[in-house]
C-alpha positions as CSV (number, residue, x, y, z in Angstrom):
1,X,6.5,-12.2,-1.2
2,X,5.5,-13.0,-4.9
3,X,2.2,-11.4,-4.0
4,X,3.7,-8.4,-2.8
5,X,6.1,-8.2,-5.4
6,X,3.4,-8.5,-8.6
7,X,1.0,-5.8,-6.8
8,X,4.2,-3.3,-6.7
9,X,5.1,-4.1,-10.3
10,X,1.3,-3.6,-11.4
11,X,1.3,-0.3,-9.3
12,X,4.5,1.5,-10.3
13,X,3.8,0.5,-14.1
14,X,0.6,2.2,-13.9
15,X,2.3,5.4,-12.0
16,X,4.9,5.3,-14.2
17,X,2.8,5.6,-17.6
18,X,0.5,8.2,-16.0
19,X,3.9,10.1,-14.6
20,X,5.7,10.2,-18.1
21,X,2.3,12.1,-19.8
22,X,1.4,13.8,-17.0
23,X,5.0,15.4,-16.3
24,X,5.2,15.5,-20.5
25,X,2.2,18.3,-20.4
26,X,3.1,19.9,-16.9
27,X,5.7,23.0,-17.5
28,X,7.5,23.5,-14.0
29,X,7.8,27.2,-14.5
30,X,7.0,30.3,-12.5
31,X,4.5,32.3,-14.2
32,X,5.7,35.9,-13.2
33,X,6.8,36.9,-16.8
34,X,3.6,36.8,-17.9
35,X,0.3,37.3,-16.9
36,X,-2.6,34.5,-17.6
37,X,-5.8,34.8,-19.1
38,X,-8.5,33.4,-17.3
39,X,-8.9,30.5,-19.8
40,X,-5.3,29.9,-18.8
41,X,-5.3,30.0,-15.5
42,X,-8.1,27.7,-15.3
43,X,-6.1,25.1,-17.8
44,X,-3.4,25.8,-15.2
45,X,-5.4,25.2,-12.6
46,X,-6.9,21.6,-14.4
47,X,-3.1,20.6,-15.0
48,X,-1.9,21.1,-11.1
49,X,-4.7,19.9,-9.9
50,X,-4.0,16.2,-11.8
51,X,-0.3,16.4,-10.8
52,X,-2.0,16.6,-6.9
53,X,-4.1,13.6,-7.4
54,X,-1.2,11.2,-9.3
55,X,1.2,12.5,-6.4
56,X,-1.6,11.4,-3.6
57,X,-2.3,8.1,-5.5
58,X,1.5,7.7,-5.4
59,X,1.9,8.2,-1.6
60,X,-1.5,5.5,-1.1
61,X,0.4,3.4,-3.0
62,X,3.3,3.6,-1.3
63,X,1.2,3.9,2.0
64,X,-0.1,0.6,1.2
65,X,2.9,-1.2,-0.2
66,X,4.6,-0.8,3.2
67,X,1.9,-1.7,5.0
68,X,1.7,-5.3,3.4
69,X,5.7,-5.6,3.7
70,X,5.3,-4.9,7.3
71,X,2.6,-7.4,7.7
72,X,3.9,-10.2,5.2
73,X,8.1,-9.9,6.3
74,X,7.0,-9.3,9.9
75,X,9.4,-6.7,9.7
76,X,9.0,-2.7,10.5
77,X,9.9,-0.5,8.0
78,X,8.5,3.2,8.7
79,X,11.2,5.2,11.1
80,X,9.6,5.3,14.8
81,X,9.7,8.5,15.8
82,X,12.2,9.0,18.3
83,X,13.8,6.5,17.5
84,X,17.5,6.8,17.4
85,X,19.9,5.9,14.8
86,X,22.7,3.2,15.4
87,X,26.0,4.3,15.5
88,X,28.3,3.0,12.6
């Protein structure tokens, strides 16, 4: 459990401090009002394109972080599909 525990702190840290300068330069805007120049859209392009890979590295992450629950708890944690929900 410690194991598991350590790998998740090492892993969120490290998301975490790419996340807050990452999301720091990213502006979450439509660009309708105005139209790019090409230098622009290519900086655009550069700056979404690193968002993609942090957000893919996240999901591995978490990918991987359930998968060694799952093995080390003996328990299942992903949602089965079909799988029906109990009643409360």
């Amino acid at each position: 459990m410690d194991r598991v525990n350590s790998w998740v702190y090492r892993k969120r840290t490290a998301i975490n401090s790419k996340k807050r300068v990452k999301l720091a330069s990213l502006d979450i805007t439509f660009m309708k009002e105005k139209e790019l120049s090409a230098g622009e859209k290519d900086s655009r392009i550069m700056e979404l394109e690193r968002a993609l890979s942090t957000e893919k590295m996240r999901s591995e992450n978490l990918e991987k972080m359930m998968e060694i629950a799952e093995r080390e708890l003996k328990i299942d944690i992903r949602k089965k599909s079909g799988a029906r929900q109990s009643m409360r």
